[in-house]
N, C-alpha and C positions, 0 to 999 in steps of 0.2 A: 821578591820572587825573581828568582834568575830566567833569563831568555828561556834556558832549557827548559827550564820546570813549567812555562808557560807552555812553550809546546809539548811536552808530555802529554800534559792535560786536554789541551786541545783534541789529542791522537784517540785518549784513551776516551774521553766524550765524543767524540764520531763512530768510535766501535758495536754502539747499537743501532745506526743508523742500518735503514734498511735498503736492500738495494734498489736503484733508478728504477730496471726494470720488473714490471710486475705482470707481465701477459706467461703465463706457463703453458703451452705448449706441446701434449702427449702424443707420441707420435701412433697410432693401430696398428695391427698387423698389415703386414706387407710395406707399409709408407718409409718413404725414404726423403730426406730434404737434402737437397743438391748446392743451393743459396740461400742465403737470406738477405734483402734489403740490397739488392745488386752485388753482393762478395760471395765468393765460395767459401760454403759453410756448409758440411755434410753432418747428416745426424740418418739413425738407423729406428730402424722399429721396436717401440719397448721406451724407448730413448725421451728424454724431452728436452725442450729448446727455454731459455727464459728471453723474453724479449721485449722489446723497450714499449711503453703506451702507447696508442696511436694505430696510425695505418703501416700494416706491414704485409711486404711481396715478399714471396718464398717460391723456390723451383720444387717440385718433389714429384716425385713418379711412385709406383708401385711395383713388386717385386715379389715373385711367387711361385710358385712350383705347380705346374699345370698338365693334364692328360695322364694316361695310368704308364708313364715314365716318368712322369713329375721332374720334365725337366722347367729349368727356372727360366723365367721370361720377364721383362720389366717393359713394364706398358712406357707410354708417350709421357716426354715429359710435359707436366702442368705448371703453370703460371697461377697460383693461389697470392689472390690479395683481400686482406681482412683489415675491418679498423676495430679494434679491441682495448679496454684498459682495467686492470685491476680484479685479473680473473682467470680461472685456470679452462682451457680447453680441450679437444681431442680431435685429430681430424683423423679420420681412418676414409675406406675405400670397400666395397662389398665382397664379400667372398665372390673368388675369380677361380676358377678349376678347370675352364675350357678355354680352346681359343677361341671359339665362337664368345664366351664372356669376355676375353680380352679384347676382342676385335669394340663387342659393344662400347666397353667401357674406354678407351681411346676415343671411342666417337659422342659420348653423352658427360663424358666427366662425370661421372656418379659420386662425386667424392660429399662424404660427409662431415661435420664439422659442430661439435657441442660442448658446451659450457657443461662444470660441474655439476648443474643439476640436471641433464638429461635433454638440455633445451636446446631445440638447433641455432645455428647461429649464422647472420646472412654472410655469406662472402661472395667473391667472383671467382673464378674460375677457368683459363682458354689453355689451349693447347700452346707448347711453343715448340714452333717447326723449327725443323734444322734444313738446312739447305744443303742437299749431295750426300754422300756416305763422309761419315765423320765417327775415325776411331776412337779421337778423344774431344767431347765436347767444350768451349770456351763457356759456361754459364753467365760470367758476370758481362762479357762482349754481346752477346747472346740477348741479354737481358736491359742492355743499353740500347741494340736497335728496337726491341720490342718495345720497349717505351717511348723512344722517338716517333713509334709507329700511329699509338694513340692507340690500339687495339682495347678491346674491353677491360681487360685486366691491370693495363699499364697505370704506373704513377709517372709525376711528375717529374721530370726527367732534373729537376734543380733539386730535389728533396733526395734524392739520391746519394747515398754515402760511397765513397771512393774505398778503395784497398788502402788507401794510405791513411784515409781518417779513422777507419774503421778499430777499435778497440774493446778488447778481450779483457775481461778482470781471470782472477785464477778460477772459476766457478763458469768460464763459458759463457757469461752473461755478458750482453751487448752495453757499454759505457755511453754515456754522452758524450759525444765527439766536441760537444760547446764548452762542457767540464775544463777548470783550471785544473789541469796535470798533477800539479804538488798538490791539493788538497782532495782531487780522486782518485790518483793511484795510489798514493802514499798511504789515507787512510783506511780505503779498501783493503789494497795488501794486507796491510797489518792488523783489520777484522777477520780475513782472510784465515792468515795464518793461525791469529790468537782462539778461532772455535776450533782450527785442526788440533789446537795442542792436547795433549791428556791435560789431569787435573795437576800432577806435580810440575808438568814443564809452566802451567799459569800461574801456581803458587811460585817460583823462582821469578816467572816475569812479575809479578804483585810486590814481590821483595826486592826485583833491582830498581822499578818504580818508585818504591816508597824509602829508599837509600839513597834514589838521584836527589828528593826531594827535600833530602838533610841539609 
């Protein structure tokens, strides 16, 4: 068996491998996520996030059409940290239509959060201030002094992943940053691609496979 043909095989036995992360993440109406895990990572409403086991920080605010002008308002942003693994969840926010609710909900974080069966699910929750008027906010700077702060919400400012470790597969899905490079991006990618194909472009790949292997 030739080098190549060894690695083939290898590629195409990792291709049902499922991914790292398994926390799903639905976003409700209104909710928006700003961060996750200290890096700027925006997702919308409707939207959902897949993300790694464990304990995970996210920024997210809410965003809504309020008073009989229904202009759009986005509340404070929130510092949400949950530890979750191998489950889907939803975290929405209560119907907001005043600013008397906006005001509330800024002040109690009403924010809701449940596993596919209907069951809530404990997280934490704080406001993260901003300091002065700021037209465009830093989240992951942001979210590094909040942690150094020790505030309710915070983790561990060592457990923290960098913009530089931080790694995306084609699916949006958060990688192991601890992952050997050539055996998680290489055979990701290439599960990746090989569930995009139709069925004739994987009939061609199954015949250039089984032709390398002459």
């Amino acid at each position: 068996m030739t080098r190549f043909t060894r690695i083939t095989r290898l590629m195409i036995a990792l291709l049902p491998l499922p991914a790292l992360a398994e926390v799903q993440l639905t976003l409700g109406s209104c909710v928006n996520v700003q961060a996750v895990q200290g890096s700027e990572q925006t997702a919308s409403s409707g939207q959902s996030l897949t993300l790694a086991n464990g304990t995970q920080q996210l920024v997210v605010e809410c965003t809504t059409e309020i008073g009989r002008e229904e202009i759009r308002e986005t509340s404070d942003a929130f510092v949400v940290r949950v530890s979750a693994e191998d489950t889907e969840l939803k975290l929405s926010a209560p119907g907001i239509d005043t600013r008397h609710e906006m005001a509330n909900f800024n002040q109690q974080g009403s924010w809701q959060l449940i596993d596919d069966q209907g069951r809530a699910v404990a997280f934490t929750a704080d406001v993260l201030e901003k300091e002065g008027f700021q037209l465009v906010r830093d989240y992951p700077q942001e979210l590094a002094a909040y942690n150094r702060s020790g505030a309710i919400a915070a983790v561990a400012v060592r457990a923290q992943t960098t913009g530089a470790e931080l790694q995306m597969n084609p699916e949006g899905s958060l990688l192991d940053p601890q992952a050997d490079p050539d055996q998680e991006m290489v055979s990701r990618m290439l599960r990746y691609w090989y569930l995009k194909a139709d069925e004739q472009t994987r009939k061609e790949w199954d015949r250039w496979v089984d032709s390398s292997n002459r």
